[in-house]
N, C-alpha and C positions, 0 to 999 in steps of 0.2 A: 612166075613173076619175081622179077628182083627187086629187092629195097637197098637202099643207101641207108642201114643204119647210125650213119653217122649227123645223118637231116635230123633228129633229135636233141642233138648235143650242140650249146653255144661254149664259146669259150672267149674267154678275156682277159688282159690281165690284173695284175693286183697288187697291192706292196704286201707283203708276207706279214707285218702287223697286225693288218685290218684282222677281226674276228673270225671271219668265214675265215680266209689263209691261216690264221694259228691253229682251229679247228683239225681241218684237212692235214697242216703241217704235222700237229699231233697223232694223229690217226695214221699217216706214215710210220713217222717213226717206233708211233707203240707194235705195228703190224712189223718192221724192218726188226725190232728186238726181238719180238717173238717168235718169228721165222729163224733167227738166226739163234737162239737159244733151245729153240724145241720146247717153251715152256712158255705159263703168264708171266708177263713182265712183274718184277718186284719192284717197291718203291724204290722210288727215285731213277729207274735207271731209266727211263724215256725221258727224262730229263735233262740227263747227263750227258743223253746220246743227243741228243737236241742242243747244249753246252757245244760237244765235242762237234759237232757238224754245224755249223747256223748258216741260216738261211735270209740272214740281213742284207747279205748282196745282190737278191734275186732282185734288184732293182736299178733303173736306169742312173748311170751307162754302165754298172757292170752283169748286169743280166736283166731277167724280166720272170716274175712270178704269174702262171695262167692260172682260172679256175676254170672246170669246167661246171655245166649244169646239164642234169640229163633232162627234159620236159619240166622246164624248170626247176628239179630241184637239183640242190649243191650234190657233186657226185664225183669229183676228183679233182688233183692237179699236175703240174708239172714245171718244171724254172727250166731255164739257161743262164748260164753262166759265158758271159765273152770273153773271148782272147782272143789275139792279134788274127785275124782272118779266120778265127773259126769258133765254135762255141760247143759249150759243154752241157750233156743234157741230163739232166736230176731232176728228183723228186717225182717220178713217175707213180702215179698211184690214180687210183679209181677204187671207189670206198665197192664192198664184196655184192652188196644186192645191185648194184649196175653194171656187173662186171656183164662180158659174155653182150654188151650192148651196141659194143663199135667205140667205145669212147678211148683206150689206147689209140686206136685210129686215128680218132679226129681229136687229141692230144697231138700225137706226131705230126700231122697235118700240121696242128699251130704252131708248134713249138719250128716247126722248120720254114713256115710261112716269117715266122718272125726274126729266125738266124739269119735268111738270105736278106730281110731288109736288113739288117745290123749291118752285112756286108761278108760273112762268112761265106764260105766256100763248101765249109763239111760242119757234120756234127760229131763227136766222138763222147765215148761213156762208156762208166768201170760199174759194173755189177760182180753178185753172189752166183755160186754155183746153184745156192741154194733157192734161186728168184727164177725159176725155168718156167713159168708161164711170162717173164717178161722178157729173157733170153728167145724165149720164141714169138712173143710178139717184134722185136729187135729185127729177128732174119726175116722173120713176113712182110716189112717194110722196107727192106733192102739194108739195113745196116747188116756188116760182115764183120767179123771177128780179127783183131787187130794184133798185133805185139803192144806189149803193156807201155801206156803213157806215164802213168801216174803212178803213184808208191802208196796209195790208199792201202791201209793195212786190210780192209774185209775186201778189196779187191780181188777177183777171180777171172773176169774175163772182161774184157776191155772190146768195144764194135768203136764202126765208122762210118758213114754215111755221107755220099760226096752230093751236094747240093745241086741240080746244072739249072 
């Protein structure tokens, strides 16, 4: 018997203010420090990193903030960010007890259901070496590994994803 675990997960989007979104934004970025420090985050510095990245544009027309929900409850998200025929994909996260559930999945599903209305053609994104459970969520979906777009200093490897 096969399931579609992604028939659990609704998703939508949201302006990055509201409270669920700062929540979730939060909870990225304290996971994105710690991962990339090998240690608990110290004060102030998910803050800073929050400061140094903002997520105020995840909103129309220059992007779009999703939340998901896993059997209703709140359980991750993901933005796009537009440019001129294509768009940029960030903030992928799925909080750790829904991982493993399908919701990267039906994440991508949205986030590219919503580029192609925008009007993009691909989606492109710079991650960490050190983010390899999302690096392989990336190639399971068909994004491939690109030459570097962007000059993001924690950038490591750079995918691409052609819309049809």
């Amino acid at each position: 018997m096969t399931t579609d675990l992604r028939a659990a997960w609704a998703v939508r989007p949201t302006h990055p203010d509201q409270p669920e979104a700062a929540t979730l934004l939060r909870e990225y970025f304290t996971e994105m420090v710690v991962r990339y420090h090998g240690r608990p985050a110290v004060p102030g510095e998910v803050e800073a990193a929050m400061i140094e990245s903002p997520s105020g544009d995840l909103v129309a027309p220059t992007g779009v903030l999703l939340l998901a929900r896993h059997e209703g409850r709140l359980a991750g998200c993901a933005g796009l960010r537009f440019q001129p025929g294509w768009a940029e994909l960030t903030r992928v996260y799925v909080r750790a007890e829904r991982r493993g559930r399908g919701g990267g999945a039906a994440l991508l599903a949205a986030v590219e259901a919503y580029a192609r209305k925008a009007g993009a053609d691909r989606i492109r994104l710079d991650t960490r070496s050190d983010l390899v459970e999302a690096r392989a969520l990336y190639a399971r979906h068909g994004y491939v590994e690109i030459p570097a777009y962007s000059h993001d200093i924690y950038a490591e490897h750079w995918f691409e994803k052609r819309l049809g």
